[in-house]
N, C-alpha and C positions, 0 to 999 in steps of 0.2 A: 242702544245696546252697549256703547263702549261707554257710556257713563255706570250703568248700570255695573257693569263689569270693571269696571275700576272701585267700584263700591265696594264689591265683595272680596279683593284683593288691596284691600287698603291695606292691613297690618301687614300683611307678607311687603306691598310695595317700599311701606315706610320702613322696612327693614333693612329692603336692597337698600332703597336710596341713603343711608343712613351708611351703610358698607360701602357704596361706591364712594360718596362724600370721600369718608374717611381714609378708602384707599385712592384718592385722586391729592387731597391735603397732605397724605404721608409720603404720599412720592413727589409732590411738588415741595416741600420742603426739603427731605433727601437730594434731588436735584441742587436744593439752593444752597444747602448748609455742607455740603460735601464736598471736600477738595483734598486735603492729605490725612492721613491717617499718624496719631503715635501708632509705630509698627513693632516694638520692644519691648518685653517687659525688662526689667534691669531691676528690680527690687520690689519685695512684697512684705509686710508685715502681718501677723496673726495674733491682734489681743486675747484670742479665747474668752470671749465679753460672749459669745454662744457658749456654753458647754455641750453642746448637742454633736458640735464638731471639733476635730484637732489642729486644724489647717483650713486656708478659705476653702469656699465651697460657692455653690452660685445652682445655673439653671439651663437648663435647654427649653424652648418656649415651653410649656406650661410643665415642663416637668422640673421640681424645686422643690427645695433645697436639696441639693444632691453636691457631692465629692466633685471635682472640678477642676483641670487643671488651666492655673490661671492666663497660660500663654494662650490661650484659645480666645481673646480678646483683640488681640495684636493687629492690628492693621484694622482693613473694611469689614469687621465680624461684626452682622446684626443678629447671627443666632444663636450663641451662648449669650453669660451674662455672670460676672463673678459681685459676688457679694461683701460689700466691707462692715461688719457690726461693728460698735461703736470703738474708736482707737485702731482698727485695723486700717491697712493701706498697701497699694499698688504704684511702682513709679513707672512710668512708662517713658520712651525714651522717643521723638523724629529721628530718625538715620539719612533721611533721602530730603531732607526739608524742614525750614526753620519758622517760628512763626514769630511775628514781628507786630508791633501796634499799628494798625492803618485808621488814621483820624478817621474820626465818626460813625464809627461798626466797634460790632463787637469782634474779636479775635479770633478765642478758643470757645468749642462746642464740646458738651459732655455729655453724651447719652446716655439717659438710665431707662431700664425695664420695668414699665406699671407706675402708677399713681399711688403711694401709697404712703405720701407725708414722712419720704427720708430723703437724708439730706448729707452733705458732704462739705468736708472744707478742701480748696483744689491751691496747691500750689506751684510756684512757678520755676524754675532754675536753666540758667544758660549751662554751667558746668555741671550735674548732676551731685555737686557739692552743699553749695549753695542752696537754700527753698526759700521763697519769698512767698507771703500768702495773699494768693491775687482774690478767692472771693469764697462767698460758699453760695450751692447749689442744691435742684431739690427737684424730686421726678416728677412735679408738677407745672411748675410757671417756670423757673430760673435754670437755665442750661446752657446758655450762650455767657460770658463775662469779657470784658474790654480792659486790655493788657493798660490801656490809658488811664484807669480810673487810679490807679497806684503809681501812679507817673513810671510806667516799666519802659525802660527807652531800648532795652538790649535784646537779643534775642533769643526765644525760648527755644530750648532741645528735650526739653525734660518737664513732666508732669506729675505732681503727685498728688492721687487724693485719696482723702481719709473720713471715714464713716462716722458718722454722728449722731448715732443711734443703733436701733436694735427695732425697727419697726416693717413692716411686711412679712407675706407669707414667708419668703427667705429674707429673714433678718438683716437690715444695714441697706445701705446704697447701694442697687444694682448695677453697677459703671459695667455695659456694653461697649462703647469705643469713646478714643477721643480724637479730636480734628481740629485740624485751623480753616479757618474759614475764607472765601475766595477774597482775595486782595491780601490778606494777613500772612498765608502760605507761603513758602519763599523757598524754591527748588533751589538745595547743595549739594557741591560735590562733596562727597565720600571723604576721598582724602581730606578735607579742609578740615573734618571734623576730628581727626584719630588724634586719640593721648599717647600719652608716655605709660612705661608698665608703673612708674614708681607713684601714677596717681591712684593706684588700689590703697595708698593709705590713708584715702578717706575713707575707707571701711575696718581701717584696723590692721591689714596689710603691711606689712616692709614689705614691699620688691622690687628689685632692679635687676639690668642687665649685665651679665659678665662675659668681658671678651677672652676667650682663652686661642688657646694654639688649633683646636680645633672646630673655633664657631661661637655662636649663640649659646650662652645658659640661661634660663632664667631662674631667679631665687625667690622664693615667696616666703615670709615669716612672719606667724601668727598663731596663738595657742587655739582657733577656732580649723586648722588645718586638717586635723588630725577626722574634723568630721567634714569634710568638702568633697564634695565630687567637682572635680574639675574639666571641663570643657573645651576646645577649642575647635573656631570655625576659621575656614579660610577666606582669603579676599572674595570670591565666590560663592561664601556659605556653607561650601561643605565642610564635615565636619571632620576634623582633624585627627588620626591616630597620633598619642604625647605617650613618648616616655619619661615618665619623672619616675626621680627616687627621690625618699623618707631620706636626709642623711644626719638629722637631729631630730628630738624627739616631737620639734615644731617648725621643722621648716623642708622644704622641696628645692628641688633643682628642678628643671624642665630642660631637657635638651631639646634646643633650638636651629643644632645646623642645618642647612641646609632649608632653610624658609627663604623664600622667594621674596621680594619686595611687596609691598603689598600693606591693605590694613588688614589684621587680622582681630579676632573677638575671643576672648578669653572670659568663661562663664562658672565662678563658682558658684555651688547648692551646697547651701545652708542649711540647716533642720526647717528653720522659720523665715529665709530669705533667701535672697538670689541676687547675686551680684556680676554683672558683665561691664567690662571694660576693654574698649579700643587699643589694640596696640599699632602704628606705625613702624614696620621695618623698610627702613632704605637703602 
């Protein structure tokens, strides 16, 4: 009887078992291949290589191509999914952790959403200045890459990758997170990592800090100002009420007194990017 009755339940059986499999391999790899999360975005690019959209866009599981916004990525997110067509890209930033080459493994992990023959090129940067192109990737076989293979001896803070196509239901490479891998992962303090304000001129940026009789200024100047929404988060995260004033027709002042020690994050939005940088007050 229980032969007989496994007869009849053959197709339904090989379905579970085919689901259990698959959910037992997806979480025994999750287990293995997860340790820190890029928790940041810090920069996005949009070639419009879709015309279909104006800005990226991505998926919620089966619901795709849709509007999207791209910080919903950030950290341990396996339920969105932002999309790069081809030229477009995402940099992502560790805040809390660095990732480092550890002989004989691969490094960094790049997930993408669906098998669908796209693929990305992923590069690397200690400073977010800096990109070195560690490999390309593809949401079938290659998702894992070894910081050794390009002799990278320094350490990574910063990831960027970029779409190399226009192929799936939602066009380009679905990059859902990215990670360092256990041993490669390397837990930082906070502080260790904070810049100066005057490194925003690797986006084009003048600013520095000005000491006057009553405190902190900060001065930002750049003819892209005039369209910025500007940001700031405290050593805690929360987000900052700024007053600044327009006092030329491309540059701001930021009054700063009274800020506590601390790092703090400073986030401009761009039409087509987004740029956050670490400030250190002491």
């Amino acid at each position: 009887m229980y032969e007989r009755l496994i007869m009849k339940i053959t197709p339904v059986l090989k379905i579970i078992t085919w689901s259990i499999l698959f959910f037992v391999v997806t979480s025994v790899n999750a287990q293995t291949v997860s340790t820190e999360y890029a928790d940041k975005l810090v920069g996005k690019y949009y070639s419009h290589a879709n015309i279909y959209f104006t800005d990226l866009y991505g998926g919620e599981g089966f619901n795709f191509p849709i509007s999207i916004d791209p910080h919903l990525i950030e950290g341990a997110n396996t339920t969105y999914f932002v999309s790069l067509p081809l030229g477009s890209y995402v940099v992502m930033e560790f805040t809390n952790n660095k990732i480092i080459d550890y002989p004989g493994q691969d490094d960094i992990y790049v997930t993408e959403n669906g098998c669908n023959n796209e693929r990305a090129e992923v590069y690397v940067s200690s400073d977010g200045k800096k990109f070195i192109q560690l490999g390309v990737v593809d949401d079938c076989y290659e998702s894992s890459l070894d910081l050794g293979s390009i002799g990278f001896k320094g350490e990574v803070r910063f990831v960027k990758v970029v779409g190399l196509d226009l192929n799936g239901g939602s066009p380009g490479f679905d990059l859902v997170n990215i990670k360092g891998l256990p041993k490669s992962s390397v837990e930082v303090v906070e502080d260790a990592v904070a810049d100066s304000l005057d490194n925003l001129s690797a986006y084009g940026f003048n600013a520095f800090n000005n000491q006057n009789a009553s405190g902190n200024e900060w001065t930002i100047e750049s003819e892209k100002i005039n369209e910025a929404q500007i940001f700031l988060y405290g050593p805690d995260k929360s987000i900052i009420p700024i007053d600044y004033k327009l006092i030329e027709p491309h540059k701001i002042v930021i009054d700063a007194a009274g800020f506590k020690k601390g790092v703090y994050t400073i986030e401009i939005k761009l039409k087509n990017e987004v740029i956050t940088q670490k400030i250190n007050i002491v």
